[in-house]
MARKOLSE-238858 format. One record per atom (N, C-alpha, C): residue number from 1; atom name; residue in three letters; x, y, z. Coordinates in steps of 0.2 Angstrom, whole numbers, plus 5000, padded with zeros to 4 digits. Each point is the difference from the previous one (the first is absolute). Example, Ala and Ser with C-alpha at 12.3 -4.5 7.8 and 13.67 -1.06 7.14 Angstrom:
BEGIN
 num atome residu   px   py   pz
   1     N    ALA 5066 4972 5039
   1    CA    ALA 4996 5006 5000
   1     C    ALA 5004 5006 5000
   2     N    SER 4998 5005 4996
   2    CA    SER 5004 5006 5001
   2     C    SER 4996 5005 5003
% end
This chain:
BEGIN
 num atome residu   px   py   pz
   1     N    UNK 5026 4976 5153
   1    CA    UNK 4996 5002 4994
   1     C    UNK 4993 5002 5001
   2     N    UNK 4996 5007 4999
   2    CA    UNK 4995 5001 5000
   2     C    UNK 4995 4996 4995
   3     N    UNK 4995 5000 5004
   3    CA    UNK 4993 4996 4997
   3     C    UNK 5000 5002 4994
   4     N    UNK 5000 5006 4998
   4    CA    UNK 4998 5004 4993
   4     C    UNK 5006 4999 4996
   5     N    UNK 5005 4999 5001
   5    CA    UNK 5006 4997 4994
   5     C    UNK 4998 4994 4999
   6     N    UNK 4999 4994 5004
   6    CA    UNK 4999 4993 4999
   6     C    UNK 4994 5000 4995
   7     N    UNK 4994 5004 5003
   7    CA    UNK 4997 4999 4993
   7     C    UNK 4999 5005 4996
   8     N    UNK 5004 5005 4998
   8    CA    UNK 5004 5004 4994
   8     C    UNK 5003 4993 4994
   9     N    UNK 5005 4998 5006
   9    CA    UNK 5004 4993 4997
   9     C    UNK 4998 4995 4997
  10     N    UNK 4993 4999 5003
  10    CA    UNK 4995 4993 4997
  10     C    UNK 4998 5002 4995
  11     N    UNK 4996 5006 5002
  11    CA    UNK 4997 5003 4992
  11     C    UNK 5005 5000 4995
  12     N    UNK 5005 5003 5001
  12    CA    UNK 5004 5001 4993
  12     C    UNK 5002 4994 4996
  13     N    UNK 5002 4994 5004
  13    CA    UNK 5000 4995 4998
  13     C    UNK 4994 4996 4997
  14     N    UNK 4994 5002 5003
  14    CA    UNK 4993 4998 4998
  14     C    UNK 5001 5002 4993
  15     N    UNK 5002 5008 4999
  15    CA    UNK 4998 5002 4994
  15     C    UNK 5005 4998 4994
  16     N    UNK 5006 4999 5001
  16    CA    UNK 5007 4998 4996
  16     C    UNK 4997 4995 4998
  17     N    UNK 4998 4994 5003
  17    CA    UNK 4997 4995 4998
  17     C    UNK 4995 5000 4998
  18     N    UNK 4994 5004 5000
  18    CA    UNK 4995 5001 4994
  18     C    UNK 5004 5003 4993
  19     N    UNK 5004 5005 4999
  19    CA    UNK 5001 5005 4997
  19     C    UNK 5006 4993 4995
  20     N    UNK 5002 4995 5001
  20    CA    UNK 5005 4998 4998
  20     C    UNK 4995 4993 4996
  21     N    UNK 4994 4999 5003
  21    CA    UNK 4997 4999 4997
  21     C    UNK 4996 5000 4995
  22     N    UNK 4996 5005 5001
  22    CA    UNK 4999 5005 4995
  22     C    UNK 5003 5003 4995
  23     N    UNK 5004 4999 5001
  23    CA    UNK 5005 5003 4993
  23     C    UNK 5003 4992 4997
  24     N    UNK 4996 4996 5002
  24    CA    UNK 5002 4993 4996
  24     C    UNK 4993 5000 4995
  25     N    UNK 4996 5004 5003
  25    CA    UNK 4992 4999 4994
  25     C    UNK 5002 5005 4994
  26     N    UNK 5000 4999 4996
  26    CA    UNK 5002 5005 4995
  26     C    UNK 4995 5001 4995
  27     N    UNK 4996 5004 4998
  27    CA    UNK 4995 5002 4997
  27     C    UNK 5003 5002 4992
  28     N    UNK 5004 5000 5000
  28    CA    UNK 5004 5001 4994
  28     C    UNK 5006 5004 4999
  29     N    UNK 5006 4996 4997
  29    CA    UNK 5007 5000 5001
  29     C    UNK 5004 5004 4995
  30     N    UNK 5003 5004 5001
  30    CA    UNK 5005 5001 4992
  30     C    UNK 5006 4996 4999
  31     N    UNK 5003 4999 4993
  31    CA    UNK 5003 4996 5000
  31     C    UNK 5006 5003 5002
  32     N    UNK 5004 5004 5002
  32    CA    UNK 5006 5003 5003
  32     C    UNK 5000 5002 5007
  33     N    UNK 4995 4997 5004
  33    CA    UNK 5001 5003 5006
  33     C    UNK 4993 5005 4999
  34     N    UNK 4995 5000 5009
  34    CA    UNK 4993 5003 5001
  34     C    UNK 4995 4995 4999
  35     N    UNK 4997 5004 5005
  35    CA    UNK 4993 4994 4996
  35     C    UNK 4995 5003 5007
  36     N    UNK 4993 4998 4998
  36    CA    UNK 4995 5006 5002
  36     C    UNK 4997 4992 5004
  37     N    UNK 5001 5001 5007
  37    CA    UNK 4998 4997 5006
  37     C    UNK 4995 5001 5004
  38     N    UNK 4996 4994 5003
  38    CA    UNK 4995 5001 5005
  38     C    UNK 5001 5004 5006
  39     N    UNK 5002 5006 5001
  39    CA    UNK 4999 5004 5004
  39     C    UNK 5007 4999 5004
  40     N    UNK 5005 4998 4998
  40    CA    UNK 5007 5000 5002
  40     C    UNK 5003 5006 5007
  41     N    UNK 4999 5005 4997
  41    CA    UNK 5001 5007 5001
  41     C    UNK 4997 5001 5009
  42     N    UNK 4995 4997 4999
  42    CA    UNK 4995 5002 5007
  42     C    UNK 5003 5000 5006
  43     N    UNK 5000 4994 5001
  43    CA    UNK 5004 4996 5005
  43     C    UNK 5005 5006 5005
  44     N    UNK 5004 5001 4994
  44    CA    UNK 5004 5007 5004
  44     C    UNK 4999 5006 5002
  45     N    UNK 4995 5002 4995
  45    CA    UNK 4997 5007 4999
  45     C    UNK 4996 4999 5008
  46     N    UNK 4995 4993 5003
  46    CA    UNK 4996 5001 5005
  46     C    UNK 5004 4999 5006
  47     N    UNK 5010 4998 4999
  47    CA    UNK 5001 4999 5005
  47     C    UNK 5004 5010 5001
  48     N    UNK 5001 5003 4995
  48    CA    UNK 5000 5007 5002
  48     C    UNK 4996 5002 5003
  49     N    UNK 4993 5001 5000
  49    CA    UNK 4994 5003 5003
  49     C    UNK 5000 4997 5006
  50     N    UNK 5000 4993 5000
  50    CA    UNK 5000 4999 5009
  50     C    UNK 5006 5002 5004
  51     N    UNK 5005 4999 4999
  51    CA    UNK 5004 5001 5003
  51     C    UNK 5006 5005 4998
  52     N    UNK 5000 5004 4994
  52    CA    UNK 5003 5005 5002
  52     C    UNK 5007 4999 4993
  53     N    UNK 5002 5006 4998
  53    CA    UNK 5007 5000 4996
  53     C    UNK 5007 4993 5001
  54     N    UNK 4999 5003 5006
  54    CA    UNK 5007 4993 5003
  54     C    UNK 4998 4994 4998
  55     N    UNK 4994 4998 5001
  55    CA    UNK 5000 4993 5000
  55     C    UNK 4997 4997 4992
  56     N    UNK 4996 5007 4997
  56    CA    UNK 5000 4999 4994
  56     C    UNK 5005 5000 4996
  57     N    UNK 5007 5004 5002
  57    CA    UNK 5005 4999 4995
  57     C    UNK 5005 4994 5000
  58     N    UNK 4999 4998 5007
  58    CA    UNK 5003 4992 5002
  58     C    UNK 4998 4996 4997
  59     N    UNK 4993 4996 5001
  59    CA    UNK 4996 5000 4995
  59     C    UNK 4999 4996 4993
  60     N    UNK 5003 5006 4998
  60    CA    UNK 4999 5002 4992
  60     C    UNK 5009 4997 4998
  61     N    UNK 5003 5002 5004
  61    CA    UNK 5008 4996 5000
  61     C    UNK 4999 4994 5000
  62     N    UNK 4999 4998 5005
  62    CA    UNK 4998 4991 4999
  62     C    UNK 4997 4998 4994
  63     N    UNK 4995 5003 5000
  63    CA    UNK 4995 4999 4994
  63     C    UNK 5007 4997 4991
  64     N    UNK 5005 5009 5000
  64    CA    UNK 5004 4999 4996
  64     C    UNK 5006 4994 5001
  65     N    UNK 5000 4997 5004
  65    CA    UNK 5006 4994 5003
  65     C    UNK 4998 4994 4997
  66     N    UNK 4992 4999 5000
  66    CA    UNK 4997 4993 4999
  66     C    UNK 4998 5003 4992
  67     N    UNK 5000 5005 4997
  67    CA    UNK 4999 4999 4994
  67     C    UNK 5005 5000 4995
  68     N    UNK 5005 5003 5002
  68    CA    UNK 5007 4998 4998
  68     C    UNK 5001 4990 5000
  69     N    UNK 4999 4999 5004
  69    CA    UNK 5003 4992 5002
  69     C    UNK 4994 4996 4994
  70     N    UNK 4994 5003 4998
  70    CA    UNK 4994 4997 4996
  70     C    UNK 5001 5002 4995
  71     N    UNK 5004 5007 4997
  71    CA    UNK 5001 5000 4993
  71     C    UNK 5003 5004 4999
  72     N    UNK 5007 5002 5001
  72    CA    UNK 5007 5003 4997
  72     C    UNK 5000 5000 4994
  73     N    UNK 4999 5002 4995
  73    CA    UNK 5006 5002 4994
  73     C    UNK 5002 5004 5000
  74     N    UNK 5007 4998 4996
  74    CA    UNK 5005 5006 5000
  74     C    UNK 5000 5005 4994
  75     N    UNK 5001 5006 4999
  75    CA    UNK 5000 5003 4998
  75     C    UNK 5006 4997 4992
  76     N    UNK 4995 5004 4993
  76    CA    UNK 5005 4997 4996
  76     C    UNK 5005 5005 5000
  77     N    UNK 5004 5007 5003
  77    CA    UNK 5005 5002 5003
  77     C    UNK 5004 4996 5005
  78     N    UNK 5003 4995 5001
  78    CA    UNK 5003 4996 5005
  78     C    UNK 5003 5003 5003
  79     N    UNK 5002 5007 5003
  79    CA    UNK 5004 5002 5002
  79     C    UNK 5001 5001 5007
  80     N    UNK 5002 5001 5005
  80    CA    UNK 4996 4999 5006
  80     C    UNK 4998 5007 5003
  81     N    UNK 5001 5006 4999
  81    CA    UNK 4994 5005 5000
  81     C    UNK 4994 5000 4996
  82     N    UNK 4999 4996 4995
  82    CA    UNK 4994 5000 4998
  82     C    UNK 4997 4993 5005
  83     N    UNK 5004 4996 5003
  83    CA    UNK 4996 4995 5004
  83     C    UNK 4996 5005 5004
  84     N    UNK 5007 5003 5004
  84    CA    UNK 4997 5003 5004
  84     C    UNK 4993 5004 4999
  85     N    UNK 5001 5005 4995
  85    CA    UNK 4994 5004 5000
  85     C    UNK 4994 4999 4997
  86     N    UNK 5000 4991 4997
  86    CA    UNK 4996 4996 5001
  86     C    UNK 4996 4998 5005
  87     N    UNK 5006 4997 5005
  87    CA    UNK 4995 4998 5006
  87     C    UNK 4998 5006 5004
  88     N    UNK 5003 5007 4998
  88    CA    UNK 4996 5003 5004
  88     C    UNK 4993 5004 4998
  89     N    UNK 5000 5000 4994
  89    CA    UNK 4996 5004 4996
  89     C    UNK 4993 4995 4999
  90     N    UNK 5003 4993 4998
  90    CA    UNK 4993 4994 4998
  90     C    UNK 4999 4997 5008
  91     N    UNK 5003 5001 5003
  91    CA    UNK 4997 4995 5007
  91     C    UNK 5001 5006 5006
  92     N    UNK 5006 5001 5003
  92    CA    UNK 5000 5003 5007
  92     C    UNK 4995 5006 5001
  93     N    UNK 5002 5005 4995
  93    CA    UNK 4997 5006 5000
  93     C    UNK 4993 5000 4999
  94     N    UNK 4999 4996 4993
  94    CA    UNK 4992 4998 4998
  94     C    UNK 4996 4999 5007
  95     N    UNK 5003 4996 5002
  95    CA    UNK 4994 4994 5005
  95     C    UNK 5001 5005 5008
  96     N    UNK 5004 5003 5000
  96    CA    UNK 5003 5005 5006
  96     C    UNK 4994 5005 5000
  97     N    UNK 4999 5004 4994
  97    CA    UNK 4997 5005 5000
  97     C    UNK 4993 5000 5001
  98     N    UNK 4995 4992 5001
  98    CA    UNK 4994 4999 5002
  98     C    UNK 4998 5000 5006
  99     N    UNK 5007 5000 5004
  99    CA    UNK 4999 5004 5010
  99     C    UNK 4999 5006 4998
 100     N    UNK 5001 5004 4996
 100    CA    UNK 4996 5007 5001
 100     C    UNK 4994 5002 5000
 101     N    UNK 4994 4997 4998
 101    CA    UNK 4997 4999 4998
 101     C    UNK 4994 5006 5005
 102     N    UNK 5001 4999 5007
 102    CA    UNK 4997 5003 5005
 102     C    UNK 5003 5008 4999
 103     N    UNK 5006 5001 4999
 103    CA    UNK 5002 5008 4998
 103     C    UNK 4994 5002 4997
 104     N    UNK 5000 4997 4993
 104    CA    UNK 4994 5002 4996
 104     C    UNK 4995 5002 5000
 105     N    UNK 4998 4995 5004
 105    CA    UNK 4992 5000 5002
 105     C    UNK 4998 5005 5009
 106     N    UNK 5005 5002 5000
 106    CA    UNK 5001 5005 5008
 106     C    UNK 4993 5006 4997
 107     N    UNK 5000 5004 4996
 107    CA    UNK 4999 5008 4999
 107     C    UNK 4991 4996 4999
 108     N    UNK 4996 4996 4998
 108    CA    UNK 4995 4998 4999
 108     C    UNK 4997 4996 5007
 109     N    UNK 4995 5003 5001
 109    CA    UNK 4997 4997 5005
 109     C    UNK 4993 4996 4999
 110     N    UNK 4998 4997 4996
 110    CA    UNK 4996 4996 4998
 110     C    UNK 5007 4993 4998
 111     N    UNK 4997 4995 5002
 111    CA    UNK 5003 4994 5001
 111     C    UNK 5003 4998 4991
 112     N    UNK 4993 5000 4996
 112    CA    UNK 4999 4999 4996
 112     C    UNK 5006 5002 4996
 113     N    UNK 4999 5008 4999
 113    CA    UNK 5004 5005 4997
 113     C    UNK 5009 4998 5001
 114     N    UNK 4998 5000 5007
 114    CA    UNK 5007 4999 5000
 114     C    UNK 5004 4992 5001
 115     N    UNK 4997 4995 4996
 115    CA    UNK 5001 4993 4999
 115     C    UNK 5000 5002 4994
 116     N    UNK 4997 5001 4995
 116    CA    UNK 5002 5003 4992
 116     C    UNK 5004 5002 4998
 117     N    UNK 5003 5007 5006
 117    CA    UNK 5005 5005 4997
 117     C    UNK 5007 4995 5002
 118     N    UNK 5000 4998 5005
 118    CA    UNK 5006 4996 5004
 118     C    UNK 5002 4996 4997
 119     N    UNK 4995 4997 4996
 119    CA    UNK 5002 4991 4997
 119     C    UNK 5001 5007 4993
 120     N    UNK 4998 5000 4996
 120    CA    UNK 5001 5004 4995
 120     C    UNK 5007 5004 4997
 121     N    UNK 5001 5003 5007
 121    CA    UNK 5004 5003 5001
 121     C    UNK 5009 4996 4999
 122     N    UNK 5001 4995 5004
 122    CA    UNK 5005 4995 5004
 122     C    UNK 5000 4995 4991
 123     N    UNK 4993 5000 4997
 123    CA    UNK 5000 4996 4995
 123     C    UNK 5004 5003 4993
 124     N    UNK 5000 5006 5000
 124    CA    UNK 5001 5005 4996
 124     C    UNK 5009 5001 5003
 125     N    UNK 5000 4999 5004
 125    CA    UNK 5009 5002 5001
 125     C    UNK 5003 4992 4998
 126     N    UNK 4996 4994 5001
 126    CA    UNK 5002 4992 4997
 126     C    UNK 5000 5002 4992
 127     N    UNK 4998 5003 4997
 127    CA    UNK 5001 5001 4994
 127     C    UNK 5004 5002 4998
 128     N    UNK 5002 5007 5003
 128    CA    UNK 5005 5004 4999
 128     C    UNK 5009 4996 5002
 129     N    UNK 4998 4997 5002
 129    CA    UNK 5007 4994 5005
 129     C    UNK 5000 4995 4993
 130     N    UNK 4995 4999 4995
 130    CA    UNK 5000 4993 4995
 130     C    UNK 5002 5005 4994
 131     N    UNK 4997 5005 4998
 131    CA    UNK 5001 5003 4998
 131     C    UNK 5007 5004 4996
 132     N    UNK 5004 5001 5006
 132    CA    UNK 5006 5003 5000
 132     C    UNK 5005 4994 4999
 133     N    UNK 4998 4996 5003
 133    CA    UNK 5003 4993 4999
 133     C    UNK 5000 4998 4991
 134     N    UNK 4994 5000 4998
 134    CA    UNK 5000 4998 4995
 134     C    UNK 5004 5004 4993
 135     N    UNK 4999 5005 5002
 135    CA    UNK 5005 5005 4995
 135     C    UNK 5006 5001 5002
 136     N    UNK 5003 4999 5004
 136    CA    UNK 5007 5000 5003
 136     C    UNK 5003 4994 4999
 137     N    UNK 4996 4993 5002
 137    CA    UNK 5001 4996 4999
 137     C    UNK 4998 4993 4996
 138     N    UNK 4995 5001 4998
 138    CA    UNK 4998 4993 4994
 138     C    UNK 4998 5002 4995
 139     N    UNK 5002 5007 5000
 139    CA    UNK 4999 5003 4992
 139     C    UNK 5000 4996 4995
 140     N    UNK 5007 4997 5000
 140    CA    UNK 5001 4994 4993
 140     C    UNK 4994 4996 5000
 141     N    UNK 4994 4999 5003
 141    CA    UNK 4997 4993 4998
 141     C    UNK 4994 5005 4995
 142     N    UNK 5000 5008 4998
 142    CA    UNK 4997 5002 4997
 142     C    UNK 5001 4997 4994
 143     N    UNK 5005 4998 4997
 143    CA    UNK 5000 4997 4994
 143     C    UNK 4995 4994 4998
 144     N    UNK 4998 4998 5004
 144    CA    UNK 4998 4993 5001
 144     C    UNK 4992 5001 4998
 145     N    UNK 4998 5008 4999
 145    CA    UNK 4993 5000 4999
 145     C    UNK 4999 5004 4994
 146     N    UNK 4997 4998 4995
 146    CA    UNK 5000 5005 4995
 146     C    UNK 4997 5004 5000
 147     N    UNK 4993 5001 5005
 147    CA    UNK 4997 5006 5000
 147     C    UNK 5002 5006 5005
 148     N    UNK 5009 4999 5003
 148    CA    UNK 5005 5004 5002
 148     C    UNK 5004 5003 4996
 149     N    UNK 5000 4998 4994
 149    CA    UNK 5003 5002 4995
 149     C    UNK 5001 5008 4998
 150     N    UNK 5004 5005 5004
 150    CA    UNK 5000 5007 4998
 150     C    UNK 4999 5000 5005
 151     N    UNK 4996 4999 5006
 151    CA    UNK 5003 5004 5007
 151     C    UNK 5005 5003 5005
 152     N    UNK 5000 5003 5002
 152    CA    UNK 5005 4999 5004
 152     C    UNK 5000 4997 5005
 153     N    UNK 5005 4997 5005
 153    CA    UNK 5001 4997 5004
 153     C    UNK 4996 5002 5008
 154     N    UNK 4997 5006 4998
 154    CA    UNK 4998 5002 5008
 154     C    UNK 4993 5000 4996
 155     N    UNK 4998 5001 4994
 155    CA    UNK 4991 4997 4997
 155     C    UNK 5000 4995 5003
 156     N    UNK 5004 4993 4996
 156    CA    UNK 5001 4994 5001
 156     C    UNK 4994 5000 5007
 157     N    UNK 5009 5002 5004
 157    CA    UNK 4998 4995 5006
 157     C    UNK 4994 5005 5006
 158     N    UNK 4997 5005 4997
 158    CA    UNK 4995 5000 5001
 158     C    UNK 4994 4998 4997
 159     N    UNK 5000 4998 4997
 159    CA    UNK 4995 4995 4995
 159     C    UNK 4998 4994 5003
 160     N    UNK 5007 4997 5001
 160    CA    UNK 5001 4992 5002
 160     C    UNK 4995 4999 5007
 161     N    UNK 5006 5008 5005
 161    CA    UNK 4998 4998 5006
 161     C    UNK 4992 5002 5004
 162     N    UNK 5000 5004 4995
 162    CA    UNK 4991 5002 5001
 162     C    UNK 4996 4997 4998
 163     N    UNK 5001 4995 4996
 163    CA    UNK 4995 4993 4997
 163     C    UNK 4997 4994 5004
 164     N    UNK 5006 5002 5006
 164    CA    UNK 4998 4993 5007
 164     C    UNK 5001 5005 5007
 165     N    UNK 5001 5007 5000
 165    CA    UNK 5002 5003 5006
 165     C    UNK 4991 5003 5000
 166     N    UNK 4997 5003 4994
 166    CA    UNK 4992 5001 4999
 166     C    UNK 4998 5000 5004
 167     N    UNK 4997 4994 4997
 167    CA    UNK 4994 4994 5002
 167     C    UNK 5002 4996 5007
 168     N    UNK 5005 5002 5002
 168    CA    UNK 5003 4996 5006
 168     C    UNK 4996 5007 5004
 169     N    UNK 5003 5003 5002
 169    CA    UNK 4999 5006 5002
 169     C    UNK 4994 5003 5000
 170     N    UNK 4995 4998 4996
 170    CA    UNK 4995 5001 5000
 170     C    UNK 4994 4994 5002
 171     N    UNK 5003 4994 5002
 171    CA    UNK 4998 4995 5003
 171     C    UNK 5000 5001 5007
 172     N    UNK 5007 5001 5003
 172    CA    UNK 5002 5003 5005
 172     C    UNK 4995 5003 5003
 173     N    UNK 4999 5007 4997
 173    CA    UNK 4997 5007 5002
 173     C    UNK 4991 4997 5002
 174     N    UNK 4999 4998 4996
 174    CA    UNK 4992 4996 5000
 174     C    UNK 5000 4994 5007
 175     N    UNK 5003 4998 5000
 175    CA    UNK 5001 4994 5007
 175     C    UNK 5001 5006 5007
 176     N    UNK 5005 5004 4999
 176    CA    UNK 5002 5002 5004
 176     C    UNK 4992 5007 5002
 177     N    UNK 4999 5003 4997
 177    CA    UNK 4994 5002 5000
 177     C    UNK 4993 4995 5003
 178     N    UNK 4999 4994 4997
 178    CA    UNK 4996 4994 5003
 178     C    UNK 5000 4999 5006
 179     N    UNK 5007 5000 5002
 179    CA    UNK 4999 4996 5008
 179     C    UNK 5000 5004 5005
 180     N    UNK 4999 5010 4999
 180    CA    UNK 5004 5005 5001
 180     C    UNK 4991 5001 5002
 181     N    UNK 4996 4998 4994
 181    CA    UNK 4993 5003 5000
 181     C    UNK 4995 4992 5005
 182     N    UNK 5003 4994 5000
 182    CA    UNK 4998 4996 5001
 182     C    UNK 5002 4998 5010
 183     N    UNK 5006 5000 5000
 183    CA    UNK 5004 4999 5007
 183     C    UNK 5003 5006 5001
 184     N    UNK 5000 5004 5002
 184    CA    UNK 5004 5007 5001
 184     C    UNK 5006 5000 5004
 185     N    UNK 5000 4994 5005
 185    CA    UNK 5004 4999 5006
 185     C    UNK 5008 4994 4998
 186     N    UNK 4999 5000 4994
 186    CA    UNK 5005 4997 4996
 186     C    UNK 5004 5006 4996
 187     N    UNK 4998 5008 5001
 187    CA    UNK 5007 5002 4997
 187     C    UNK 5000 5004 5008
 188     N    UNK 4996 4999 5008
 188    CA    UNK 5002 5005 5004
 188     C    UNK 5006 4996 5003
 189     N    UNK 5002 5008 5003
 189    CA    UNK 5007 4999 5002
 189     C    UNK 4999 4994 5009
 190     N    UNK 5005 4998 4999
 190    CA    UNK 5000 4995 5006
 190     C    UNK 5007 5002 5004
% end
């Protein structure tokens, strides 16, 4: 095993365990699933920059293994293509698509620029993953809110999921922008 994969492999696990942590600090939660975290996001999106698609999508996969085992619910469809397209929509693909991050921020050549567009970008498609999840799949808990009242089910669950995807995403972009302007050699490629 070369030198550079061993520490590709430490780092990534460096950052699973930050990243798993961080998503334990919760700055505020919704009651059905979400919730706007200490910088959770990062961890992945820095191990894209430094090392590259592959190992940010691996990753990001692990990332979705340990968050499933931390908080599963099941869809109130019990079917088992809604599991499925559960676990692939709320965890696999979600937390998968934060190894892209580096594609993003390729066409910008200021560090800066391109740790905003990258995190931003990778955040925006986490969305899109809660998003379609929630109007496909937890539509029903619309009832549950009376200021849902007349929506439709794809207002709903962008409503719901933009409430804690925001502010998340926009913590995110500002950190990542921080340490971009601060340490620059934390998103370079190793």
């Amino acid at each position: 095993m070369k030198r550079t994969n061993t520490r590709a492999m430490v780092e990534c696990a460096l950052m699973i365990a930050a990243g798993t942590v961080l998503s334990n600090i919760k700055i505020f939660t919704m009651p059905y699933g979400g919730s706007v975290t200490l910088v959770s996001m990062l961890p992945f999106i820095l191990v894209s920059y430094r090392h590259g698609v592959k190992w940010g999508l691996f990753t990001g996969f692990v990332n979705s293994l340990l968050q499933m085992l931390t908080g599963f619910y099941l869809p109130p469809a019990g079917t088992f293509a809604a599991v499925v397209a559960m676990v692939l929509l709320d965890y696999v693909l979600a937390f998968m698509c934060l190894g892209l991050a580096c594609v993003f921020a390729k066409p910008f050549k200021n560090s800066k620029a391109g740790a905003a567009a990258g995190t931003a970008a990778v955040c925006v498609m986490r969305f899109l993953c809660s998003f379609l999840s929630g109007a496909m799949l937890w539509g029903s808990y619309q009832s549950y809110y009376e200021w849902a009242a007349g929506l439709s089910v794809w207002e709903y669950s962008f409503i719901y999921n933009a409430s804690y995807m925001l502010p998340e995403m926009l913590i995110t972009v500002a950190a990542a922008v921080l340490i971009a302007s601060l340490a620059p050699k934390f998103f370079a490629k190793q």
